[in-house]
N, C-alpha and C positions, 0 to 999 in steps of 0.2 A: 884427269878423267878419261874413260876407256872412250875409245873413236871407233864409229859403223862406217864404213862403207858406204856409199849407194853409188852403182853406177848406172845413168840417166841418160835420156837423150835431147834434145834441144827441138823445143816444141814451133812446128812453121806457123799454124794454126790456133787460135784460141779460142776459137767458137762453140757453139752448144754441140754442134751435129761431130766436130773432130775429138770433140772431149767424149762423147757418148760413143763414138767409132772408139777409141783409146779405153775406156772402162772393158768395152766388150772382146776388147781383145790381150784384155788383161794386164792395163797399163795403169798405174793410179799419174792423173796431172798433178804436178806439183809448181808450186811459185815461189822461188829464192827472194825476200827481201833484204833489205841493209845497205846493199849497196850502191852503184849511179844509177841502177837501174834495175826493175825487175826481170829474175831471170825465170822462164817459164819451160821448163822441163818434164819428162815423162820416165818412170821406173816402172819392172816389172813387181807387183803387186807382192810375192813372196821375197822379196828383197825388206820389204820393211817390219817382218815379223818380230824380228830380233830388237827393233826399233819402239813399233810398239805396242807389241802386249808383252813389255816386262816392268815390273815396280822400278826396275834399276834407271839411273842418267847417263845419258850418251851423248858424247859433241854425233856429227857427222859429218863428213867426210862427200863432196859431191865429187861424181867425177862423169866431167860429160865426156862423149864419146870424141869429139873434137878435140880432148888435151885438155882442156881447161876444167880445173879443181876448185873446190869452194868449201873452205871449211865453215859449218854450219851447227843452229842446234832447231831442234823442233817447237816452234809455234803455235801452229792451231792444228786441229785434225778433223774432219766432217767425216761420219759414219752413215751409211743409208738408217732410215727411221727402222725397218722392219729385219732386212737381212745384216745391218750389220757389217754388212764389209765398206772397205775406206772408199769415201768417194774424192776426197781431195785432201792434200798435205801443202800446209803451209812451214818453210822453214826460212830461220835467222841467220843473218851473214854475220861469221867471229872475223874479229879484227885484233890481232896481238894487243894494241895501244888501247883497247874502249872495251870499260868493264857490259859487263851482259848479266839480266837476271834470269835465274833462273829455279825451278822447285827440283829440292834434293832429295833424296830418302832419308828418313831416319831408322837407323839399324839399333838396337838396346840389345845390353851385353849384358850377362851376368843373372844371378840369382836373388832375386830380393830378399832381405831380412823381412818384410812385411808380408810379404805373398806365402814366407814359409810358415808365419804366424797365424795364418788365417787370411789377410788381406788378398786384397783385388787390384790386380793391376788394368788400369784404363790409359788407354795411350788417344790425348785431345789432336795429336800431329802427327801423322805419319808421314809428312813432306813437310818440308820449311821451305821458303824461298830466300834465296841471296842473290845479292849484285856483287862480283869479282870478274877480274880478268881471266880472260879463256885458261892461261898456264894455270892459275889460282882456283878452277872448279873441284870442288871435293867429288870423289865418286858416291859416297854417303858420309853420314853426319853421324858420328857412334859416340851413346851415349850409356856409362858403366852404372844399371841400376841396380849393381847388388847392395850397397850400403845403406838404400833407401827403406822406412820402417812405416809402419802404417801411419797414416796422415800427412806423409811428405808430398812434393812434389817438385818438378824440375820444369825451369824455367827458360824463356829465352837469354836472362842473365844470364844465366849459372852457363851458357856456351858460347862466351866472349871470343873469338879469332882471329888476329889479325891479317888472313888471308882473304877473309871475303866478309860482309855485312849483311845483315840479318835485316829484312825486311817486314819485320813483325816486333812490337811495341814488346819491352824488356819482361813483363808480366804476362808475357801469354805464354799457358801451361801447355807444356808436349808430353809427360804424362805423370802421372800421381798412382800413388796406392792407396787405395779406399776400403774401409772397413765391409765384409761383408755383410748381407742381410741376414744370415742364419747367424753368422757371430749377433750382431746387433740383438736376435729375438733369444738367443741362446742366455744373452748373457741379462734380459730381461725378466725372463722367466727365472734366473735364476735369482735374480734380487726381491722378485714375488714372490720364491719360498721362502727365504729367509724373513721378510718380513711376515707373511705369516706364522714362521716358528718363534719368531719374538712374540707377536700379541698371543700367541694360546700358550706359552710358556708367564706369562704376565697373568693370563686367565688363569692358570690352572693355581699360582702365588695368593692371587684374591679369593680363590674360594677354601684355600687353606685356611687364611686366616681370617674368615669371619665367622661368627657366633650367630645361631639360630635363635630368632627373636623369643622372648620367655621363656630361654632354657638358663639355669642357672649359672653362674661366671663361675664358682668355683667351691670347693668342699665335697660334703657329703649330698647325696642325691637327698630332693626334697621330699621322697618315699621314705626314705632312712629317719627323717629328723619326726615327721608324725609316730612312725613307731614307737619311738623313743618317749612321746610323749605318753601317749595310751598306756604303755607299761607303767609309767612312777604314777597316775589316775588309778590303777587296779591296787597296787602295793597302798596307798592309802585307805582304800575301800576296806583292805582286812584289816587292818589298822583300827 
């Protein structure tokens, strides 16, 4: 895993009035734990940019001004409510022998078979956490979703390692391709036409072939057979 820098100073002070002397002159306090002891140190404010507003994972790297270094990873972090800038940084002492957890990025490669079909790709994780030793931290966790097709998903199985352990239960989704809604109403609509061209093709069948009630089923029209009768009544008359 890539390593930041910070170079810090070693705080005399831990009070309200020296930590708000320190903000204002553009210091964020910081507190090293892990080790025999807490260490309480001071950095300049533009030192932890790179630290943290990136999606990316960083060991760090302390280094006080007195000599002494402390490789480290980031903790907690406090932001003021309104403006937003750091008001205080907590970080973790790495020790080569003692694994450490930590939330990694997940990076997804590749072109989905499903997203080209139509589908939606939803990503449930964009960070996973693991427990590995410092050597063993991945910089991210890359996972190849081109062969995934609509309805798949990818799991915390399906990314077994034996560099580092996953601390999230073997069934939790990091992301899936889901069918869209316009596909979904697309392909509704289309099944409502087709059943209405079956039933009025079925209508148009049954009125073929029915007969209009008292009209005759078949021969000569029932005009034709009176005539026929009134004629041989005359020819007997002159008879």
């Amino acid at each position: 895993m890539k390593s930041i820098t910070i170079n810090g100073s070693k705080r005399e002070s831990v009070g309200k009035k020296s930590t708000k002397a320190l903000r204002n002159a553009g210091q964020i306090p910081c507190v090293l734990y892990g080790g025999n002891q807490p260490v309480h140190f001071s950095a300049n404010e533009l030192a932890f940019s790179k630290l943290v507003y990136t999606p990316n994972a960083h060991t760090v790297v302390i280094a006080i001004e007195n000599g002494e270094t402390f490789n480290a990873v980031l903790q907690d972090i406090q932001f003021h409510p309104v403006t937003d800038k750091i008001l205080h940084i907590d970080f973790y002492q790495l020790f080569e022998d003692k694994e450490i957890a930590l939330n990694i990025p997940v990076i997804l490669t590749g072109s989905s078979i499903g997203v080209k079909n139509g589908g939606v790709l939803r990503r449930n994780n964009r960070k996973l956490r693991i427990k590995a030793l410092p050597v063993n931290l991945p910089d991210f966790i890359e996972i190849d979703i081109e062969p995934l097709e609509i309805g798949d998903k990818v799991y915390v199985a399906d990314l077994e390692n034996g560099n580092y352990t996953f601390l999230h239960s073997e069934n939790t989704v990091i992301c899936q391709i889901k069918t869209a809604r316009l596909a979904i109403v697309d392909e509704v609509e289309e099944d409502e036409e087709e059943i209405e061209g079956e039933e009025g093709a079925e209508a148009v069948e049954g009125e073929e072939g029915t007969t209009p009630e008292g009209a005759p089923t078949g021969g000569a029209p029932a005009g034709g057979a009176q005539t026929t009768s009134t004629e041989a009544s005359a020819e007997q008359a002159k008879e």
